[in-house]
FITORFI-714404 format. One record per residue (C-alpha): x, y, z; chain. Coordinates in steps of 0.02 Angstrom, whole numbers, plus 32768, in hexadecimal, padded with zeros to 4 digits. Each point is the difference from the previous one (the first is absolute). Layout:
((X Y Z) 'A');
...
# end
This chain:
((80F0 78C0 7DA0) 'A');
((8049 809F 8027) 'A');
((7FC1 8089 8088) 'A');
((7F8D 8078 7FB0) 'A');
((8046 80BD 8012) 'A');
((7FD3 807E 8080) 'A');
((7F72 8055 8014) 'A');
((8070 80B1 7FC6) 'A');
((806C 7FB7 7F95) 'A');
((80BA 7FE1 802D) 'A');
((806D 806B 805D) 'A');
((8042 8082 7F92) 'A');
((80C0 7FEA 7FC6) 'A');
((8087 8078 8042) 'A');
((800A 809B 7FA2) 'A');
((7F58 7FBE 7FA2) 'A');
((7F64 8088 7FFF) 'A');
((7F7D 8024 7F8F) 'A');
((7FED 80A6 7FAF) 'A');
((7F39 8012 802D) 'A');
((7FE8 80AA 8043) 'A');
((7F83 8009 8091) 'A');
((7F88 8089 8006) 'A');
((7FE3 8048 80A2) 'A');
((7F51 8049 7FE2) 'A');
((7FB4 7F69 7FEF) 'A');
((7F4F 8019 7FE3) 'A');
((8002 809A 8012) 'A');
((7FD6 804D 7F42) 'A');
((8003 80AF 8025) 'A');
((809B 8000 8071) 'A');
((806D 7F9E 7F5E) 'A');
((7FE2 8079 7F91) 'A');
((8015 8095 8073) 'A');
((80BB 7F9C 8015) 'A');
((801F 7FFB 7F46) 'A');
((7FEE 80BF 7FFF) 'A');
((8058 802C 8098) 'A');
((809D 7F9A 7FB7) 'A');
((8001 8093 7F6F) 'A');
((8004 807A 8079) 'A');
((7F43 8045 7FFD) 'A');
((7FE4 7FFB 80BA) 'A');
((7F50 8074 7FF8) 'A');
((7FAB 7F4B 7FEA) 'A');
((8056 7FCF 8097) 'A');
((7FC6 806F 805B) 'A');
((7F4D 7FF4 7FDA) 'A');
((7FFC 7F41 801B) 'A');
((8038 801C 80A6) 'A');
((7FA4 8084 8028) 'A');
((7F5D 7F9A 7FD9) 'A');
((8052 7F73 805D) 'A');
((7FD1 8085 809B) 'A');
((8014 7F96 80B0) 'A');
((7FEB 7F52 7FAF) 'A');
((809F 7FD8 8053) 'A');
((8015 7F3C 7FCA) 'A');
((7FD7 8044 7F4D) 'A');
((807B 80AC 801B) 'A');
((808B 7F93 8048) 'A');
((7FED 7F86 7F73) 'A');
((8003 8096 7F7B) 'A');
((8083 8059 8036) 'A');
((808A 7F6C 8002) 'A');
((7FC1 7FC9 7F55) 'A');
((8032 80B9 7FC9) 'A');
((809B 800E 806E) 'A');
((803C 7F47 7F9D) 'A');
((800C 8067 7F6D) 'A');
((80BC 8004 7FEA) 'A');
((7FF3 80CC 7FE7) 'A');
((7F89 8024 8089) 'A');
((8076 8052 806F) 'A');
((8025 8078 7F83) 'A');
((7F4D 802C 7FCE) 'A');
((7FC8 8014 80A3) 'A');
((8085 806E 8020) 'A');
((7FA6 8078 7F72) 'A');
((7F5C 7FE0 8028) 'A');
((8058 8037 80D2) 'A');
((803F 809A 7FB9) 'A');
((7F68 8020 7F9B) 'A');
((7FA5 7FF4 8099) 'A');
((806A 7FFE 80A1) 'A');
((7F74 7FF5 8078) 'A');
((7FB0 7F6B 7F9E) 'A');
((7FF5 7F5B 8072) 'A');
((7FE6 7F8E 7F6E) 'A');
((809F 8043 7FB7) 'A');
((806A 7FE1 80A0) 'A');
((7FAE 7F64 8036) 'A');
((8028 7FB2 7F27) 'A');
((80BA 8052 8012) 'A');
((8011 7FB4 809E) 'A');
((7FC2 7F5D 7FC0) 'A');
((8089 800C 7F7C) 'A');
((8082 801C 805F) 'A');
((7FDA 7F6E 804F) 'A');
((7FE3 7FA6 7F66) 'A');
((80AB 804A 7FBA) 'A');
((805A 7FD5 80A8) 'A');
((7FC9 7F51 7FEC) 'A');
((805F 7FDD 7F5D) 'A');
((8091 7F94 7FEE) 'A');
((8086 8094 7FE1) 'A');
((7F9A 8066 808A) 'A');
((8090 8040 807C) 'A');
((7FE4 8018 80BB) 'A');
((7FE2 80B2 7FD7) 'A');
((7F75 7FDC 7FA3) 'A');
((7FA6 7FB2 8095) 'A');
((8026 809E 807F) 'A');
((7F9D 8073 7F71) 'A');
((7F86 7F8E 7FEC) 'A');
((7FCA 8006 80BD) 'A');
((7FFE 80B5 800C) 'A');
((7FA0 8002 7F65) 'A');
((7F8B 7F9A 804F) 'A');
((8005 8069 80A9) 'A');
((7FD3 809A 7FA0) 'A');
((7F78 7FBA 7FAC) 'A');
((7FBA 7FCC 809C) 'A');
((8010 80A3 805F) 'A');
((7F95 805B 7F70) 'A');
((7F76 7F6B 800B) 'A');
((7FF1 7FCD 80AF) 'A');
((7F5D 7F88 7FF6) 'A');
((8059 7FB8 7F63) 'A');
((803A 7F4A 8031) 'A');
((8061 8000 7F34) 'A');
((80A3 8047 803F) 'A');
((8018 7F83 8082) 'A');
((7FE4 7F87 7F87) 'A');
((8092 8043 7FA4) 'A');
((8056 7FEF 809E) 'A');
((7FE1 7F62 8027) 'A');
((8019 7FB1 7F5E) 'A');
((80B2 803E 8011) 'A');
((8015 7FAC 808A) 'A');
((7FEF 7F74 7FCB) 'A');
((80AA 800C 7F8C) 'A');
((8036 8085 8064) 'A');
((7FF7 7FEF 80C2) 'A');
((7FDF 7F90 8094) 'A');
((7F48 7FAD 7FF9) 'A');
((7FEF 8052 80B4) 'A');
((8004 809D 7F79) 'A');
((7F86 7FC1 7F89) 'A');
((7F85 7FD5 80A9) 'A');
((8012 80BA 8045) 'A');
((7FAE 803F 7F3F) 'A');
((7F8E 7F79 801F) 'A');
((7FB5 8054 8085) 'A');
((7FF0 809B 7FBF) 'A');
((7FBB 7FBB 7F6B) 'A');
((7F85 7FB8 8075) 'A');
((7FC3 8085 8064) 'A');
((7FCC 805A 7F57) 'A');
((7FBC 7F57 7FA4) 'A');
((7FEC 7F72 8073) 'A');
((7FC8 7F85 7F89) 'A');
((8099 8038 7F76) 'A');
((8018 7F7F 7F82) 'A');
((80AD 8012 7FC3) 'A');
((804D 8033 80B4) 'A');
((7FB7 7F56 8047) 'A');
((804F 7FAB 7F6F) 'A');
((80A8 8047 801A) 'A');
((7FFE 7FF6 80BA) 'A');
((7FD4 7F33 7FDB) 'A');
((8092 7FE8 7F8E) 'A');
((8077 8051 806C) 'A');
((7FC5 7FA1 8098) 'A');
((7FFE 7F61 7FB3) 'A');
((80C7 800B 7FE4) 'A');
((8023 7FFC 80B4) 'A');
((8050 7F57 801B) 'A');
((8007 7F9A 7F5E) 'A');
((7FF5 7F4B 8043) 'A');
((7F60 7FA8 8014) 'A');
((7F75 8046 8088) 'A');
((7F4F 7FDE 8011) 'A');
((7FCF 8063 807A) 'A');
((8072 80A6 7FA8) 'A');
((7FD8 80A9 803C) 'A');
((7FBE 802F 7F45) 'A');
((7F77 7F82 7FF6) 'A');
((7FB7 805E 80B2) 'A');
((800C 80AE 7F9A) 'A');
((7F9E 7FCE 7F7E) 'A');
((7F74 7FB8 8052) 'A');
((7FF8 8088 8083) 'A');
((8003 8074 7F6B) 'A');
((7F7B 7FA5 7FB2) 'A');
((7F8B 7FDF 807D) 'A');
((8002 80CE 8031) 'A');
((7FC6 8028 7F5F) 'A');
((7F62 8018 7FC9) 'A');
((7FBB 7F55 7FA5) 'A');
((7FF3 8034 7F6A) 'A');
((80BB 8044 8008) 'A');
((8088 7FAC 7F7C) 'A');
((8072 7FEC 8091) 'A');
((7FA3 7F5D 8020) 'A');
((8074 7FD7 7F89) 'A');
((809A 800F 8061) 'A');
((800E 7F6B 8062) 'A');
((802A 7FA3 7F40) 'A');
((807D 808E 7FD5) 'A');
((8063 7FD9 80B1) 'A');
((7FEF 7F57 7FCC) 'A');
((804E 802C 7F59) 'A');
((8086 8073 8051) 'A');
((8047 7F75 808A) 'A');
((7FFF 7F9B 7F44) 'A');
((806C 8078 7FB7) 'A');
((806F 7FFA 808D) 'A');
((800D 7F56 802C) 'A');
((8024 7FD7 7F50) 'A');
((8081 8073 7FE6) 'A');
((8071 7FCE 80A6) 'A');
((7FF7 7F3E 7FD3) 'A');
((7F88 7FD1 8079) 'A');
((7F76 7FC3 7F8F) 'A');
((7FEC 7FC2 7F46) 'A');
((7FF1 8084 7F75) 'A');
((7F76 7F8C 7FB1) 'A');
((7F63 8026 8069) 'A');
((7FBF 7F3C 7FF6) 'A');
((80A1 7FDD 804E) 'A');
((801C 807F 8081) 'A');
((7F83 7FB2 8064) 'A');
((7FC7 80D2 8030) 'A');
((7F5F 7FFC 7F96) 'A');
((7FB3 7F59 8047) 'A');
((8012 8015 80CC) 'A');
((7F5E 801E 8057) 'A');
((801B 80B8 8015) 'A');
((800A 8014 7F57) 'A');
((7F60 7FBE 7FD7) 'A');
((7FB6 805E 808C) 'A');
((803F 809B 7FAA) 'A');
((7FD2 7FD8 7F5B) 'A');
((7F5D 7FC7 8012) 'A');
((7FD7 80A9 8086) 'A');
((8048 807A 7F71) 'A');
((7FAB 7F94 7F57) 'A');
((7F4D 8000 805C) 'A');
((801D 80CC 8026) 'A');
((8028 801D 7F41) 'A');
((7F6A 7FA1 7FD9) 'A');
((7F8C 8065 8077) 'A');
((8052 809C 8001) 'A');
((8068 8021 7F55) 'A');
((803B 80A8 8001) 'A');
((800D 8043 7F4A) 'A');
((7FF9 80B1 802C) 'A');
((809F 7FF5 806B) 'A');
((8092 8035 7FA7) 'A');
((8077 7F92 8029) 'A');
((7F82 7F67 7FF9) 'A');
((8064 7FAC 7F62) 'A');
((808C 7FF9 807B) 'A');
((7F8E 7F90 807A) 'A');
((7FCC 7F8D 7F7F) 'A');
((80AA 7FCE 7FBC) 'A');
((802F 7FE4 80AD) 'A');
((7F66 7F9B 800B) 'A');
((801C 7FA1 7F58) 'A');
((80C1 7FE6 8041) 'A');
((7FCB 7FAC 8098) 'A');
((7F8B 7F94 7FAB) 'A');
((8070 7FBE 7F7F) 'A');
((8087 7FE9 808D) 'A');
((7F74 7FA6 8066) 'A');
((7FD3 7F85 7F61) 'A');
((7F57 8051 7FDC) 'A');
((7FF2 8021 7F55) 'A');
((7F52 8007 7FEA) 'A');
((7FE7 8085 8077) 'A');
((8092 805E 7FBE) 'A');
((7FC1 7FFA 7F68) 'A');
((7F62 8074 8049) 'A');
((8077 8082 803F) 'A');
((8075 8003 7F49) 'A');
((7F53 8023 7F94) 'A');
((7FED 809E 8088) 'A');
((80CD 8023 7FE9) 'A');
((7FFA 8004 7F52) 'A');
((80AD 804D 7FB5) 'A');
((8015 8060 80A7) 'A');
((808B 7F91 8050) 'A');
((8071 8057 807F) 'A');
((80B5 7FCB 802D) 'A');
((7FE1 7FCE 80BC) 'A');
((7FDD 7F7C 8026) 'A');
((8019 7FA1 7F58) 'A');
((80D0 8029 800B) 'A');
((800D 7FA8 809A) 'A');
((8067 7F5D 8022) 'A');
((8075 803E 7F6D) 'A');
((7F91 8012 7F72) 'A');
((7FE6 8077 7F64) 'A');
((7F62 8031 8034) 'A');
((7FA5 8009 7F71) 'A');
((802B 7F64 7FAA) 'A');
((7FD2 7FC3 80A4) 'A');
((7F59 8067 7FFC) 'A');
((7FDE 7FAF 7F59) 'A');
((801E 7F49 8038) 'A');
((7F8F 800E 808A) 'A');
((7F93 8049 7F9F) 'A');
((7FF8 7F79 7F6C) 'A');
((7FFF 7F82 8082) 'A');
((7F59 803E 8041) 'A');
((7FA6 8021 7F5C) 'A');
((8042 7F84 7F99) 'A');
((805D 8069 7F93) 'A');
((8083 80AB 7FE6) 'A');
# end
């Protein structure tokens, strides 16, 4: 009798990708049509959105890179800039573009010396604004030493300490550090430090799995461990389960729909529990997903991510 498949499917074939288009407001309604606009160049709906978006600055941070992966952002934002030159919104989304522009496979190094100035103007207009720096550091992460990325960390911090998006960057980039086996790695002591300073009914509760997923990612990729979870041996050690279960019993107290980033969470959530052989609890977390599937973590370990979304995903329901 042969092996049944993995949990995500098989590892996707060189040069093999689906076509599926992921959309980076998730479940945020408001925000994807706003995006469909701004792509034909109306920007005055833009700037509304954000506007109302005020100091929200999980929900500003998450709006203004959904707009700046709009592949003409750069240029509308330049309007909207000259429209309005002392406009914050308009240099924080153009800076957010460059970055998103610089980031590009036929970017040049060019691109990423704008895109930090672009950034550093936007922060000098809006001091308290931690969005700039988030531009910053997610440069850094294709663009610059991690000890880079973990100086914008800390400025992100000191104007959002419980930042969603800046923990999960500074977690990815600190779980590459060394890619051979470690159980004691320095990025499983971030995220439960990071977790256990915020509040309790903060998603970063959640980070401990997404470490867990990122030293995954990692490992996989440099050899060191199977690319089929059941295999790797990652998802069934004792810290593992200890993360899982802490992270799964938060959801169920604390589920955080107003967050909006949450969908984010819950795929990593759903991920780890397909990885850990837990379909029936996985299946909880896919009924909250619904079609909002993001690329991290399901590309890890070589896979088209959402053919792998949708195996896990059948796997856990019963059916596509």
């Amino acid at each position: 009798m042969s092996p049944p498949p993995p949990p995500l499917g098989r590892a996707r074939r060189k040069g093999g990708r689906s076509d599926h288009a992921f959309d980076p407001a998730l479940d945020d309604s408001e925000l994807s049509d706003v995006r469909q606009q701004f792509a034909q160049g109306r920007w005055t709906r833009a700037r509304a959105l954000l506007v109302a978006t005020g100091t929200d600055w999980d929900r500003r941070g998450h709006r203004m890179l959904a707009l700046a992966a709009v592949p003409s952002a750069a240029g509308w934002a330049h309007d909207w800039l000259l429209a309005e030159p002392d406009s914050s919104d308009a240099a924080t989304l153009l800076a957010c573009a460059t970055v998103a522009r610089a980031q590009r496979p036929k970017a040049t190094a060019g691109d990423g010396d704008r895109a930090r100035e672009t950034c550093l103007a936007a922060a000098a207009l809006d001091p308290a604004d931690p969005t700039p720096w988030l531009g910053l550091m997610t440069l850094a992460r294709t663009h610059g030493p991690h000890e880079a990325a973990a100086r914008h960390f800390e400025e992100i911090r000191a104007r959002h300490p419980e930042h969603h998006h800046a923990h999960h960057l500074m977690t990815a980039g600190l779980a590459e550090a060394r890619p051979e086996s470690d159980p004691l790695h320095e990025v499983y002591d971030f995220a439960a430090w990071a977790a256990e300073q915020a509040p309790a009914d903060s998603p970063l509760a959640v980070l401990p799995v997404v470490a867990h997923a990122e030293r995954y990612r990692v490992l996989a990729a440099s050899g060191a461990v199977s690319d089929d979870p059941a295999a790797s041996g990652h998802w069934s050690g004792r810290r593992a389960r200890q993360v899982m279960k802490a992270a799964f019993d938060w959801w169920l107290e604390w589920e955080r729909e107003d967050h909006p980033r949450h969908r984010a969470d819950l795929n990593f959530l759903a991920h780890a529990k397909t990885c850990e052989g837990r379909p029936a609890e996985a299946a909880a977390l896919f009924h909250r997903i619904g079609p909002h599937a993001t690329q991290a973590p399901w590309s890890y370990a070589g896979r088209d991510p959402y053919p792998a979304f949708l195996a896990a995903r059948a796997l856990a329901l019963g059916a596509p």
